[in-house]
C-alpha positions as CSV (number, residue, x, y, z in Angstrom):
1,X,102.3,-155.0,15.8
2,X,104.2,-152.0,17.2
3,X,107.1,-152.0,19.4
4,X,107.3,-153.4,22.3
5,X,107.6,-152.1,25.5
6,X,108.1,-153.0,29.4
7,X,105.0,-151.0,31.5
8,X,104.6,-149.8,35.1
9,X,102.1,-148.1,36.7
10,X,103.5,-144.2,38.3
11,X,102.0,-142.1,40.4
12,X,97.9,-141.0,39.2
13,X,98.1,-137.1,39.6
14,X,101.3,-134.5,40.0
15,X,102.3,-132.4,42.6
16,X,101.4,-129.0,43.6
17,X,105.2,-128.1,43.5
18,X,108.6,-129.1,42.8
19,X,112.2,-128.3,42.7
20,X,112.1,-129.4,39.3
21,X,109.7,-131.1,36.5
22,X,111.1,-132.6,33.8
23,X,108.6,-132.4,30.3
24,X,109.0,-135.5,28.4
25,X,110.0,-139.3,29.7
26,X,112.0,-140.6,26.7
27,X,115.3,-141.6,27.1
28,X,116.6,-138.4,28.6
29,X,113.7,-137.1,30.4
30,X,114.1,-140.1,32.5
31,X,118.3,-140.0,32.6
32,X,118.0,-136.5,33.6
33,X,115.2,-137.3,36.7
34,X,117.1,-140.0,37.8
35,X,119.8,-137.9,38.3
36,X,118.3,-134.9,39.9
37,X,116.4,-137.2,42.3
38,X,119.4,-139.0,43.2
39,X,121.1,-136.0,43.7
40,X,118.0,-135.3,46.5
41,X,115.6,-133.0,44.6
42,X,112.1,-133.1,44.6
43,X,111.7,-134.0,41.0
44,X,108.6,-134.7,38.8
45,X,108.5,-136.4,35.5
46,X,105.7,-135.8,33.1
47,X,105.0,-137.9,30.4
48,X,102.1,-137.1,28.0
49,X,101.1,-140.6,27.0
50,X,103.3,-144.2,28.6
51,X,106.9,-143.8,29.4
52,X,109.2,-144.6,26.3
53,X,106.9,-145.2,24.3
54,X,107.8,-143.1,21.4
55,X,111.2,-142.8,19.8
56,X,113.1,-144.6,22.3
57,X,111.7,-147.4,22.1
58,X,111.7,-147.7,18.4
59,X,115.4,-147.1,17.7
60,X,118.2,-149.6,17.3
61,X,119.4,-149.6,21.0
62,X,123.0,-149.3,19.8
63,X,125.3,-147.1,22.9
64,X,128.3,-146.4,20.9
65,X,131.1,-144.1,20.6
66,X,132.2,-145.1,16.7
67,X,131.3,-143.3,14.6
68,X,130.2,-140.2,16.6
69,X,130.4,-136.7,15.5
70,X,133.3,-135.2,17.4
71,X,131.2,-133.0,19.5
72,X,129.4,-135.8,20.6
73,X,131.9,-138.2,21.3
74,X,133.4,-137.4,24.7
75,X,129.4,-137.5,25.7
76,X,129.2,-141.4,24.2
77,X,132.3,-142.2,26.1
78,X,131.1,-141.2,29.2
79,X,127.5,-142.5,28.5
80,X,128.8,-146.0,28.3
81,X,130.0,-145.9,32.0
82,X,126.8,-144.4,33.4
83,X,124.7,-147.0,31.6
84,X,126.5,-149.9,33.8
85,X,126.2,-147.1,36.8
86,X,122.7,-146.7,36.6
87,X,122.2,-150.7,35.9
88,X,124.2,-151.4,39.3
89,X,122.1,-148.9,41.2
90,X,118.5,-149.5,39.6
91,X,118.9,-153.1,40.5
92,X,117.5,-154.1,36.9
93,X,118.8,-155.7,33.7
94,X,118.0,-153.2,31.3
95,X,119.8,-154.7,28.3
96,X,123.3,-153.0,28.3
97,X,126.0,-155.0,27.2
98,X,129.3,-153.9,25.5
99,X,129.0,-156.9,23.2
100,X,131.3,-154.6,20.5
101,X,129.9,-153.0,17.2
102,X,130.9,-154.8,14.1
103,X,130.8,-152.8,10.5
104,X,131.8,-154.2,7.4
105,X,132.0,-153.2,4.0
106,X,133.1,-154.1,0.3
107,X,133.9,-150.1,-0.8
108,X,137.1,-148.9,-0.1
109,X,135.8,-145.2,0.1
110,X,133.6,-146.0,3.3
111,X,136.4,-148.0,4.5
112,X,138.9,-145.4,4.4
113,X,136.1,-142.6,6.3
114,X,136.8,-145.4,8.9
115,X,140.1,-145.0,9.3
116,X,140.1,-141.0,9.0
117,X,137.6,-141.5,12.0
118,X,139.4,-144.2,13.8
119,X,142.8,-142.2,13.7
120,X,141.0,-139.5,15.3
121,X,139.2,-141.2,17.6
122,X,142.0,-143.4,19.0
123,X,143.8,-140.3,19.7
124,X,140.7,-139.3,22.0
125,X,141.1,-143.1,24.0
126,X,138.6,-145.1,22.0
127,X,139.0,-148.7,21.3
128,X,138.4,-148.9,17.7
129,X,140.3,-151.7,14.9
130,X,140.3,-151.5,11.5
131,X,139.7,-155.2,10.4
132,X,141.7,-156.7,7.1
133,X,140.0,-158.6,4.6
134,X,140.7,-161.6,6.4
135,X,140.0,-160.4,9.9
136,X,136.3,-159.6,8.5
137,X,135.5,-162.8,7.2
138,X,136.2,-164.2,10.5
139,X,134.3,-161.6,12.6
140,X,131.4,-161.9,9.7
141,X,131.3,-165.5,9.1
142,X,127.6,-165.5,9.8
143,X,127.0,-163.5,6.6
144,X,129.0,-166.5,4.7
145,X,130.7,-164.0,2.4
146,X,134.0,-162.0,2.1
147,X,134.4,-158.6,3.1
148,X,137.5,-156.0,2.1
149,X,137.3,-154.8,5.3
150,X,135.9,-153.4,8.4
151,X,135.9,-151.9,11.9
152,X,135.2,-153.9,15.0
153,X,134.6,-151.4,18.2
154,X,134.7,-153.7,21.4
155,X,133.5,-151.2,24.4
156,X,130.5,-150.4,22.4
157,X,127.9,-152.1,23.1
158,X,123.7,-152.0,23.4
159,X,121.1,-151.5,25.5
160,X,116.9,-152.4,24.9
161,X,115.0,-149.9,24.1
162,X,111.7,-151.8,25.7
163,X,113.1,-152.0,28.8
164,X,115.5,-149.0,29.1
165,X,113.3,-145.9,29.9
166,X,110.4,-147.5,32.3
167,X,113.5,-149.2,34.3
168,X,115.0,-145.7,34.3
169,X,111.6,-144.6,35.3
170,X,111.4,-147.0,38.4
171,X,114.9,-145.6,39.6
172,X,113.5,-142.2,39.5
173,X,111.2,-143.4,42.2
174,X,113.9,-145.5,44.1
175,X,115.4,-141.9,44.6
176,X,112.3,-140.3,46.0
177,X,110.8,-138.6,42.5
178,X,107.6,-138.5,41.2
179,X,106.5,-139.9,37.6
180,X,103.2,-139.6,36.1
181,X,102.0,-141.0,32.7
182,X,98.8,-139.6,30.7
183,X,99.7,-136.0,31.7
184,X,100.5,-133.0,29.4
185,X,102.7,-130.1,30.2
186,X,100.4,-127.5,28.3
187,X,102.9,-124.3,28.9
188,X,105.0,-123.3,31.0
189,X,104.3,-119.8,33.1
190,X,106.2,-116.9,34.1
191,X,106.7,-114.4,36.9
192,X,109.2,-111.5,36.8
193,X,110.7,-112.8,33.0
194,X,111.5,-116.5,35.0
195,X,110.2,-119.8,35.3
196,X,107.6,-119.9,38.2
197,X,104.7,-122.9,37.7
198,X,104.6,-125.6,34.7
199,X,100.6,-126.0,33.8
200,X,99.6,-129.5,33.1
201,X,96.2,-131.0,32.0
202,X,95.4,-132.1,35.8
203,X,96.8,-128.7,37.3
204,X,99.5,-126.5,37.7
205,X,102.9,-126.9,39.2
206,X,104.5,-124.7,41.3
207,X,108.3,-124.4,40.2
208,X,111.5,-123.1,39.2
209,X,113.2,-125.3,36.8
210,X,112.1,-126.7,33.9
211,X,113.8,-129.3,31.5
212,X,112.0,-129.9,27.9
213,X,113.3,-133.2,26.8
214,X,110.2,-133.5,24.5
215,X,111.7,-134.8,21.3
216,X,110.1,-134.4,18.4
217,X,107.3,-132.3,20.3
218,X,109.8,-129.4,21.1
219,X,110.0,-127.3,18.6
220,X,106.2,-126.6,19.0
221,X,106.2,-126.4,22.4
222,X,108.8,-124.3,22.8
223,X,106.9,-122.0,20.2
224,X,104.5,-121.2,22.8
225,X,107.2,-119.1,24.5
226,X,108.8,-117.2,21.6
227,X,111.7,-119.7,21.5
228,X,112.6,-120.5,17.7
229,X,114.2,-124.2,17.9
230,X,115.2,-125.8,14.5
231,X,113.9,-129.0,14.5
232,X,112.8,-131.4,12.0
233,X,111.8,-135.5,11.9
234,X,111.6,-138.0,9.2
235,X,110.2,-141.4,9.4
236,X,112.2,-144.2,10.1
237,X,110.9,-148.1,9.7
238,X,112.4,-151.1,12.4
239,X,111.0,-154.1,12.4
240,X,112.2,-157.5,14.4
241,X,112.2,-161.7,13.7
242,X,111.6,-163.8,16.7
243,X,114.7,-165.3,18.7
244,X,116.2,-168.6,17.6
245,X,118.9,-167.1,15.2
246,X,122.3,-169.0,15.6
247,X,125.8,-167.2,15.2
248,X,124.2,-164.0,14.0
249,X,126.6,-160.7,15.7
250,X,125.0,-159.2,18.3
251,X,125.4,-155.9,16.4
252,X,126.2,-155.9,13.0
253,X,126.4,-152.9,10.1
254,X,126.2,-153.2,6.6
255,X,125.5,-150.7,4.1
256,X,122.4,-153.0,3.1
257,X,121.1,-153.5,6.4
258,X,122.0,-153.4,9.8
259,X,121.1,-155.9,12.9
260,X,120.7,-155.7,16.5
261,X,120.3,-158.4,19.2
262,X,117.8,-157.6,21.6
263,X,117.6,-159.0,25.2
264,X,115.1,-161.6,24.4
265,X,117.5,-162.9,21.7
266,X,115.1,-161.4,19.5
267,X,116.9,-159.3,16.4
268,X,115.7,-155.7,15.0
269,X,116.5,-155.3,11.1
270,X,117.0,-151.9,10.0
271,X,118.7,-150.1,7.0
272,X,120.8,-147.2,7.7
273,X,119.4,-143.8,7.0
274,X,116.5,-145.0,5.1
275,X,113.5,-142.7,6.1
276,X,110.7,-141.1,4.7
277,X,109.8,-137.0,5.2
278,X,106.1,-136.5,6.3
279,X,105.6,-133.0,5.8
280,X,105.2,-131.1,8.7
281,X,103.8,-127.0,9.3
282,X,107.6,-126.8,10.9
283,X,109.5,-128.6,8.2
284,X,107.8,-126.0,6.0
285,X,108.9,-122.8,8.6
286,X,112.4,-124.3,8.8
287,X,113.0,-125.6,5.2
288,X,116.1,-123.4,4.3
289,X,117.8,-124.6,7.8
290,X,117.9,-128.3,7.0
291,X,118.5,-128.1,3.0
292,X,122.0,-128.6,3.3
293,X,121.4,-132.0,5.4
294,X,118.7,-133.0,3.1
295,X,120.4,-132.6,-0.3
296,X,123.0,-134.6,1.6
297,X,120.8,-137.0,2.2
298,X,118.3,-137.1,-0.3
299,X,119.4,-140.2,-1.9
300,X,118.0,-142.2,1.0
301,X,115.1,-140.3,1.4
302,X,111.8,-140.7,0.4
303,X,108.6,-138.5,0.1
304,X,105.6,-139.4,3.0
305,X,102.9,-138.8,3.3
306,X,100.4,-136.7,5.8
307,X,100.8,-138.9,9.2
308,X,102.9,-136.1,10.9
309,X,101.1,-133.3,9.8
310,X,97.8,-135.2,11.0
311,X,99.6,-135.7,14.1
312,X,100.1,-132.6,14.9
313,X,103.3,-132.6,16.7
314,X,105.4,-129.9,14.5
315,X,102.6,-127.3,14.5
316,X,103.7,-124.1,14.7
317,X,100.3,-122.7,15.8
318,X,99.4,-121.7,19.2
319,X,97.1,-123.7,21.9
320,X,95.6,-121.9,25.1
321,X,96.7,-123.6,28.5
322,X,92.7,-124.3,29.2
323,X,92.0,-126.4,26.6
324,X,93.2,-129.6,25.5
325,X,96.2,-129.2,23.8
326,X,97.8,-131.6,19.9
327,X,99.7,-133.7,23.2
328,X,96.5,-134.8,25.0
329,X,95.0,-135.5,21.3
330,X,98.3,-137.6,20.6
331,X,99.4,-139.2,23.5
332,X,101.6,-142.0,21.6
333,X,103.2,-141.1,18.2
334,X,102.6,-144.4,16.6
335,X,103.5,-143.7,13.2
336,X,102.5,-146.6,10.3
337,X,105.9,-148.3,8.8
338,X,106.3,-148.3,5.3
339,X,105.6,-151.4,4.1
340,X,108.1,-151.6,0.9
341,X,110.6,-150.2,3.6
342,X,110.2,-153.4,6.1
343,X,109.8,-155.9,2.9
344,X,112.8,-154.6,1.7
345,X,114.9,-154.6,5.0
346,X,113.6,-158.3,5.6
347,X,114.9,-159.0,2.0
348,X,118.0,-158.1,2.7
349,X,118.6,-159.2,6.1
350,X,117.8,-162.7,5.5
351,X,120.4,-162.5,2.5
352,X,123.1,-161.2,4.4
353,X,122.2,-163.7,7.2
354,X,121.4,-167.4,6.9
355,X,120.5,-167.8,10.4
356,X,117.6,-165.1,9.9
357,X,116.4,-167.0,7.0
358,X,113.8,-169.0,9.7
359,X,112.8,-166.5,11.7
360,X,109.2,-165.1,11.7
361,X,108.4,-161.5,11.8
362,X,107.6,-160.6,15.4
363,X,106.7,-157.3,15.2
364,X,107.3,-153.8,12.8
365,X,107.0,-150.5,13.5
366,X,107.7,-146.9,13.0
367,X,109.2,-143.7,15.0
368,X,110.0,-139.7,14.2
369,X,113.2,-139.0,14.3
370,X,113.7,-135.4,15.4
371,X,117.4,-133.9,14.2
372,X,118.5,-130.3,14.1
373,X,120.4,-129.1,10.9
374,X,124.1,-130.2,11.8
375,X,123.0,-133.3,13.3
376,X,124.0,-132.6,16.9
377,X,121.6,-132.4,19.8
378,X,121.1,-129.3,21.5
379,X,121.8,-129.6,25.6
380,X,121.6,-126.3,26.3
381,X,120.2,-124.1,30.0
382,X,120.4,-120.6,28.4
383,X,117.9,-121.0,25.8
384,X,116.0,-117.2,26.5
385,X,114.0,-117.7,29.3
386,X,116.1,-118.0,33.2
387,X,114.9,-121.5,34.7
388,X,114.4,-123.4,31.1
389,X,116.7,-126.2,30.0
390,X,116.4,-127.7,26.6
391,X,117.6,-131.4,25.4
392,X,116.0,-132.3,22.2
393,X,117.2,-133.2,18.6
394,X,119.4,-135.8,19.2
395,X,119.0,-136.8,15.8
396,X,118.7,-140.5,15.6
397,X,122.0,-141.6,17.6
398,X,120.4,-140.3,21.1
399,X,119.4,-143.6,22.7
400,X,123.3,-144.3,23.7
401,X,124.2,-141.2,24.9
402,X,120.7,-140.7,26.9
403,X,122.7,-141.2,30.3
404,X,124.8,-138.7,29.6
405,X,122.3,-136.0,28.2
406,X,120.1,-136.5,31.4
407,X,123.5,-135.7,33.9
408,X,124.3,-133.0,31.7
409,X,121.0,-131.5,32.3
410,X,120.9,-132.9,35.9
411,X,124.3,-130.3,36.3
412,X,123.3,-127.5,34.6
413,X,120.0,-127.5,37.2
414,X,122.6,-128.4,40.1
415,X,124.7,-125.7,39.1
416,X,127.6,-128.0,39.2
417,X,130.4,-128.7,36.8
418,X,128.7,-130.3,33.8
419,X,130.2,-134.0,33.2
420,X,131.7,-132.7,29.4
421,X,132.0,-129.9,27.5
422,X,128.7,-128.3,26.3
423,X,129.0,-125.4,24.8
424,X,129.1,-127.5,20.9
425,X,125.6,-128.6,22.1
426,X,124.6,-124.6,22.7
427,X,120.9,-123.6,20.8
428,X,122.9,-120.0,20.0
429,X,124.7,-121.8,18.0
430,X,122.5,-121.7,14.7
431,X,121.8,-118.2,15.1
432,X,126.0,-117.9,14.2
433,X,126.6,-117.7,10.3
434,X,129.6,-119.8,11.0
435,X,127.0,-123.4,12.5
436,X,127.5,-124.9,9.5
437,X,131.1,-124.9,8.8
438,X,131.7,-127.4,12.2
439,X,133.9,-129.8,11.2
440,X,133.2,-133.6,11.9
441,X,136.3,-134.2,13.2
């Protein structure tokens, strides 16, 4: 049982040219073709194995802005309109609703980070309301208990990660691009110190843009080129219970475990930040980087095992462009969940939730997350060589803001005034002694 995932059939073979080939058909490989093609470029997507089939389709499908790292948030804000843009245009339901993100809690500490957040945030436009003890017994009555408090967000919303990215996909070629599955981009070639031809397993591309939405294949692929990218991923476990579940929220948070309708009616279980570190030839290479995130972390951590490091997608070795290449020998990351992990989150769920209590497993899986060491995803076009764009490390809260990530690329290869701000989301930014000391707010 893995998870599921809405399939099409693209185009067999790419291209001899394009304007511009996107590397990568996630969440924001596809956002930023779609946008690019409807823009009228001749665009080609490449995706190594099936469209969305790793990480996002295996997160939480939550598009929100509370929460968010301030650098992030005037991205989520603007995410949330282009998700109903895109559903209006594509012509297809692709989950998004803003059904409103409910949190609540029993610790006055994480209450109050809450508030700090929500004073801020309201003063950037976002609908956010702290919730009284009372107010959160009403809002939570599923879980049948009493809360001290909460937040209830109501222009947040969701979207489904099974359908999301293929439907995305099929709008791409609505708009005249090209998408092809089961084919790598091996490397990337140059011609006067610039982008001139991508070089995939069925032939090379003739081109001068490039846009590496890779994920948690990035960092090694950008290697290749003599582009140092920070990048690490741990191992998150999701599973879902079959529809059926009566007067469960539609999104819910606890510290315990957190819960997510899907468009089926279907529910994903999850506990928050619970993950396990696979070690990885680049978690090794980048250890001292991420330190500070992991001994922030490390009580909600847990040691792996060898899956990623078998996988091969964080090598930091080097592949020739002739040969097959870790992507064609992986074409799905399809990671085992860890069993204690899923027993545990069921545990829990069905305690917090009566209605649950019924519902039979449907299906569990697990995904690699990939962050970078401050947690904020780098959208960057000046990265060191002229005619490549980055957008990776979007550090578990990417599925939301994916619309926007792929128009932020889509302008920076327009040349046209990007949609937000991006210079927070700037690579150079970790070669500055001062990274670090960003504050959240």
């Amino acid at each position: 049982m893995t998870a599921p995932l809405l399939k099409f059939e693209f185009a067999k073979t790419p291209p001899q040219s394009a304007d511009c080939v996107i590397i990568g058909a996630g969440i924001v490989g596809v956002s930023a073709a779609y946008w690019l093609a409807r823009a009228g470029m001749n665009v080609v997507l490449l995706e190594k194995g099936v469209v969305g089939a790793e990480q996002s389709s295996r997160n939480w499908g939550w598009c929100r802005q509370q929460n968010r790292d301030a650098r992030e948030l005037p991205l989520s804000t603007r995410s949330l309109s282009l998700w109903e843009e895109m559903t209006r245009d594509i012509g297809a339901d692709m989950g998004f609703r803003r059904c409103g993100l409910l949190y609540l809690s029993n610790s006055e500490a994480e209450i109050e980070g809450w508030a700090t957040w929500g004073r801020y945030a309201r003063g950037e436009g976002v609908d956010t309301r702290m919730l009284t003890a009372q107010e959160a017994a009403i809002r939570g009555s599923a879980t049948g208990q009493s809360w001290r408090g909460g937040v209830w967000s109501p222009s947040d919303g969701t979207a489904d990660p099974s359908r999301a990215a293929p439907l995305i996909a099929r709008g791409v070629v609505k708009h005249g691009g090209t998408v092809v599955q089961h084919c790598a981009a091996r490397g990337i070639e140059t011609e006067a110190g610039t982008v001139s031809a991508v070089v995939t397993e069925a032939g090379v591309i003739r081109t001068r843009q490039v846009v590496l939405s890779g994920g948690a294949w990035a960092a090694s692929f950008l290697h290749q080129l003599g582009i140092s990218f920070p990048q690490s991923s741990v191992r998150s476990s999701i599973l879902s219970v079959a529809p059926g579940a009566e007067q469960v929220p539609a999104a819910l948070h606890t510290k315990d475990v957190s819960v997510t309708r899907r468009l089926d009616g279907s529910y994903t279980l999850a506990i928050s930040g619970r993950s396990h570190v696979d070690l990885t030839p680049g978690m090794l290479h980048g250890a001292g980087k991420f330190l500070p995130m992991f001994l922030k972390r490390w009580r909600a951590l847990s040691v792996g095992g060898a899956q990623a490091w078998r996988a091969g997608f964080d090598s930091r070795g080097h592949w020739a462009l002739d040969q097959i290449t870790p992507m064609e020998r992986m074409r799905v990351l399809d990671p085992r969940p860890s069993a204690k992990l899923i027993a545990q989150t069921l545990e829990r769920a069905r305690a917090l939730l009566p209605g649950l209590r019924d519902r039979p497993v449907q299906a569990q899986w697990a995904g690699y997350i990939d962050s970078t060491p401050d947690g904020v995803p780098v959208i960057d076009a000046d990265i060191g060589l002229p005619g490549l764009a980055l957008a990776a490390g979007l550090s578990g809260h990417g599925f939301g803001i994916g619309p926007g990530v792929g128009h932020l690329m889509a302008d920076f290869v327009l040349g046209r005034p990007p949609i937000t701000s991006a210079e927070q989301y700037r690579l150079s930014r970790f070669k500055d002694s001062q990274w670090g000391k960003v504050s959240k707010f």
